[in-house]
C-alpha positions as CSV (number, residue, x, y, z in Angstrom):
1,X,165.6,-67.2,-124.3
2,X,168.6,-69.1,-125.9
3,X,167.5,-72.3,-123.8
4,X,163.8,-72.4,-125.3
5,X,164.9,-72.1,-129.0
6,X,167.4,-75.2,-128.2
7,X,164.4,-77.0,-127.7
8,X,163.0,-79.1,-131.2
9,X,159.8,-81.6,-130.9
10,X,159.0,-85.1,-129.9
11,X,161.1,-87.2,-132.5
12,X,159.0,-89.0,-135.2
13,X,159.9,-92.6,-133.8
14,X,158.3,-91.6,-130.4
15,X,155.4,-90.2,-131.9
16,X,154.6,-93.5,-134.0
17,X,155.0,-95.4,-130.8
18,X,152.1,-93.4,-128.7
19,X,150.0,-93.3,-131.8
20,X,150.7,-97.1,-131.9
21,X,149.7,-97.4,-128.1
22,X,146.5,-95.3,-128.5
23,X,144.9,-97.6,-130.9
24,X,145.8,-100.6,-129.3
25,X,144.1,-99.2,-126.2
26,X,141.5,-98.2,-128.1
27,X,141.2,-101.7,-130.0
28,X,140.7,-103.3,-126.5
29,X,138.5,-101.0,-125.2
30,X,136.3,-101.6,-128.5
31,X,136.7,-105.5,-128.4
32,X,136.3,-105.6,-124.4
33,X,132.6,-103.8,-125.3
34,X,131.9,-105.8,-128.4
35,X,132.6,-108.9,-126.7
36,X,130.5,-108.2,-123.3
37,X,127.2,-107.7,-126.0
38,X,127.5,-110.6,-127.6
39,X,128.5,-113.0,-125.4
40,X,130.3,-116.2,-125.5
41,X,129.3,-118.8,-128.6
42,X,131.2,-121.5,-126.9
43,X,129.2,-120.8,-123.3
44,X,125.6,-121.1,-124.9
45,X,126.3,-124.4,-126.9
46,X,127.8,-126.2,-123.9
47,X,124.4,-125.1,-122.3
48,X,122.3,-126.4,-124.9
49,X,124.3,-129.8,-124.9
50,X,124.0,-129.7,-121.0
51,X,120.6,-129.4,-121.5
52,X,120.3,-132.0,-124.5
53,X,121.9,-134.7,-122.6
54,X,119.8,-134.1,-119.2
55,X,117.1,-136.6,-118.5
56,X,114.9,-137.2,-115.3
57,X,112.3,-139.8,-115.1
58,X,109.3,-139.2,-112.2
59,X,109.5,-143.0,-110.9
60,X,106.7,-142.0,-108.1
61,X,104.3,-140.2,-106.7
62,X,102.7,-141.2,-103.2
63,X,100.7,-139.4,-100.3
64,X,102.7,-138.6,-96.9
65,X,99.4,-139.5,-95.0
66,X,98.4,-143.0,-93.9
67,X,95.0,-143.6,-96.2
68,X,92.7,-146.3,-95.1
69,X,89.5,-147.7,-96.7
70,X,87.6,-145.6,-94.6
71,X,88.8,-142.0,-95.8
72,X,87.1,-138.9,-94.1
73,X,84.3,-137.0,-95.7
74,X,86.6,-133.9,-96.0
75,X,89.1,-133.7,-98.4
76,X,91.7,-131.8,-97.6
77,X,95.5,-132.0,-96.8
78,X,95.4,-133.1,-93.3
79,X,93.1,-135.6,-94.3
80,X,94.6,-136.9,-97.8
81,X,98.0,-135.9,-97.0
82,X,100.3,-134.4,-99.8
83,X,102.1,-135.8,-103.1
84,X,105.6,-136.8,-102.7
85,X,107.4,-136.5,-105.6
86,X,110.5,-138.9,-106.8
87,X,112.8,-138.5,-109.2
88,X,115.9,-139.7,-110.6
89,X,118.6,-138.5,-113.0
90,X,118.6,-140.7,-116.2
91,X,120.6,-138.8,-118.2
92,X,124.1,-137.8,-118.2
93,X,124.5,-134.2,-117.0
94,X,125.0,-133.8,-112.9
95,X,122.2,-130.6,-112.4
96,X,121.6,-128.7,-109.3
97,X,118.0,-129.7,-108.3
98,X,117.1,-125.5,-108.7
99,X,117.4,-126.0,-112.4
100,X,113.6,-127.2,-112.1
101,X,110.4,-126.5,-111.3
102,X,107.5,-128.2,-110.8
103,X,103.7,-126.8,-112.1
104,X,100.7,-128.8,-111.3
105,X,97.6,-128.9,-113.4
106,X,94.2,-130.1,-112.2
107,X,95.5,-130.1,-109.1
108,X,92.5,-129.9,-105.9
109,X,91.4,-126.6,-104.4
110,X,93.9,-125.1,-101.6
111,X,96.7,-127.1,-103.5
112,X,99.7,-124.9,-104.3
113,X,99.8,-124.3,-107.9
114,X,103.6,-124.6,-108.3
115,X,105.3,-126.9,-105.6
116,X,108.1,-125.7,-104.0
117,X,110.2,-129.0,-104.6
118,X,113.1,-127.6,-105.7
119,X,114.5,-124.7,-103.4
120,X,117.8,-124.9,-103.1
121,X,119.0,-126.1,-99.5
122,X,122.7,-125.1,-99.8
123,X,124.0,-129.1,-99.3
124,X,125.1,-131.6,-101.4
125,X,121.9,-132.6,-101.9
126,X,121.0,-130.1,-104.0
127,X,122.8,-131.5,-107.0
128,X,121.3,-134.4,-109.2
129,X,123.7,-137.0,-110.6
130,X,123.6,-139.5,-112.8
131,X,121.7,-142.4,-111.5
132,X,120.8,-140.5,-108.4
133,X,117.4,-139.8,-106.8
134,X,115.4,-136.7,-105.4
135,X,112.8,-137.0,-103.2
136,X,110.6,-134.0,-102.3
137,X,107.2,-132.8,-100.5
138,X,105.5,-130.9,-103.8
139,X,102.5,-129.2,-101.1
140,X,100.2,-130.1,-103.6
141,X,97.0,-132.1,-102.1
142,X,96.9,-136.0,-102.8
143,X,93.5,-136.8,-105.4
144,X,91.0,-138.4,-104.2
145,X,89.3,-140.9,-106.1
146,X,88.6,-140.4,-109.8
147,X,90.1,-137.1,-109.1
148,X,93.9,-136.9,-111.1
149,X,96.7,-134.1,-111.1
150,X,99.2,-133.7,-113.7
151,X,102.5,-132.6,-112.4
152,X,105.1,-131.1,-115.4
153,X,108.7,-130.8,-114.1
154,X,110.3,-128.1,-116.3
155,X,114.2,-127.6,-117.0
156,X,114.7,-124.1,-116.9
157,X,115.9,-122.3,-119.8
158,X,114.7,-125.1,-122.0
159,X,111.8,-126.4,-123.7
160,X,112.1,-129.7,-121.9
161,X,109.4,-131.3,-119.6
162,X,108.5,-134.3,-117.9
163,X,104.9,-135.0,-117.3
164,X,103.2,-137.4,-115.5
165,X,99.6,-138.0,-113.9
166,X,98.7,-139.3,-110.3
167,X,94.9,-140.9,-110.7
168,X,93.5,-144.2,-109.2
169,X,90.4,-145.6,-109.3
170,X,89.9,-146.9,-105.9
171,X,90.3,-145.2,-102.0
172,X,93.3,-146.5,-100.0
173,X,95.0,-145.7,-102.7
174,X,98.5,-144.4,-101.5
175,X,100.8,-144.2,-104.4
176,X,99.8,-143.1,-108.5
């Protein structure tokens, strides 16, 4: 029994050093949690200045058939073809071409709503540089005359579109 009552307590510098350790575990713990709610400030202004200093510019729209003055009576995509959509990068921000999409309005019965322009293809070409160019098959049916469809290219994640309208006024017609 002699050995026991030898025995005294954990010293008063070792228990300030474990009390020290437990809050500072504590503190991260509480910080790492705090931090993962409210995200990263810097993070979401570097997107909104991405997105402030991207710019695209629609510079045409053309059909992918051959049209001649002597269009057929049906109107459809076989026979009209479908609008090809080009773009290019006039701002100053490289993007991947998925940061878009594409919604027609107006656009002629069994046309595709939304185009699938930009799906991502996994190459190089999937990224938008400054002064570069994108070319793309939107699915959506080439107007006929008098007929118009307003395509609206949308940055995701921001209020920022680009519109434009493909009309014409005569047949043979084969860009807007």
């Amino acid at each position: 029994m002699k050995l026991f009552e030898q025995r005294k307590g954990i010293t008063p510098v070792i228990a300030i050093v474990l009390l020290l350790m437990v809050t500072v575990g504590a503190v991260g713990v509480v910080y790492t949690q705090f931090n993962s709610l409210v995200g990263n400030p810097s993070d979401e202004l570097e997107e909104q200045q991405e997105n402030r200093d991207t710019d695209i510019r629609i510079t045409q729209m053309r059909t992918n058939a051959s049209l001649s003055q002597n269009l057929p009576s049906t109107y459809s995509a076989s026979t009209y073809g479908t609008i090809q959509l080009s773009i290019s990068n006039t701002g100053s921000v490289s993007r991947n071409i998925s940061s878009f999409s594409l919604v027609a309005v107006r656009a002629e019965a069994g046309s595709v709503s939304n185009g699938d322009c930009f799906e991502p293809t996994g190459s190089p070409d999937d990224i938008l540089n400054p002064g570069g160019s994108y070319e793309c098959d939107t699915g959506i049916v080439y107007p006929g005359v008098t007929d118009e469809v307003e395509l609206e290219v949308i940055l995701q994640g921001s209020s920022k579109t680009w519109t434009d309208t493909c009309r014409h006024s005569r047949s043979g017609v084969e860009t807007c």
